[in-house]
N, C-alpha and C positions, 0 to 999 in steps of 0.2 A: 781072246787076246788080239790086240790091233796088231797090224805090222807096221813095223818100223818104217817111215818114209827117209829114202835116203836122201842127201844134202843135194839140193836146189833141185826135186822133182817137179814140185808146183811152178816153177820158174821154168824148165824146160818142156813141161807139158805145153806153157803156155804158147809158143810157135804153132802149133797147131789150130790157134784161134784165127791166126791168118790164113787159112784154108780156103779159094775161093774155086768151087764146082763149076765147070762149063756142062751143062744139062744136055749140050747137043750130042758130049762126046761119053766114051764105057765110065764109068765112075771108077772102077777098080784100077786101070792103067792111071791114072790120073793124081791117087792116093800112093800107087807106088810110088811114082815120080816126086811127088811132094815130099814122101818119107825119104827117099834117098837125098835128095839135096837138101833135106834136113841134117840125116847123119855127114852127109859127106864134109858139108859148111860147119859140121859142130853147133849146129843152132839146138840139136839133141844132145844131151851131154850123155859120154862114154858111162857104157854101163848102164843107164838106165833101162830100166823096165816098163816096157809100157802096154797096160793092160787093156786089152777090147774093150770090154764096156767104157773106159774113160775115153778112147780113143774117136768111139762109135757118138759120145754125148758131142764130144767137141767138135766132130767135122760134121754132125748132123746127118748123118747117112745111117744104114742099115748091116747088119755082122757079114751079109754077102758081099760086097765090095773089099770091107775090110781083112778078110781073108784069102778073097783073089790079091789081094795085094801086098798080101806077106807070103 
């Protein structure tokens, strides 16, 4: 059985596309930041879920960052 996507996930996943890496600097501190001033601005919508794997396709990095950074 699928799960149910809840109303406007694919819409708020999509902030995420504007992600851009500075290579010089930790990747992980850099993905916090992006995520907080995502939720903080509501460009994330309340409640949403957001899963590793989709998280990891879209910013193009690797599950190590992305768990320093949650």
């Amino acid at each position: 059985m699928l799960k149910e996507e809840k109303f406007g996930e694919k819409e708020s996943l999509s902030v995420l596309d504007g992600f851009t890496l500075d290579r010089e600097k930790l990747i992980g501190p850099q993905i916090y930041q992006f995520l907080l001033n995502a939720i903080v601005t509501v460009r994330l919508s309340p409640g949403i879920g957001l899963k590793e794997k989709e998280v990891i396709k879209r910013l193009g990095v690797s599950r190590t960052p992305i768990r320093e950074a949650c």
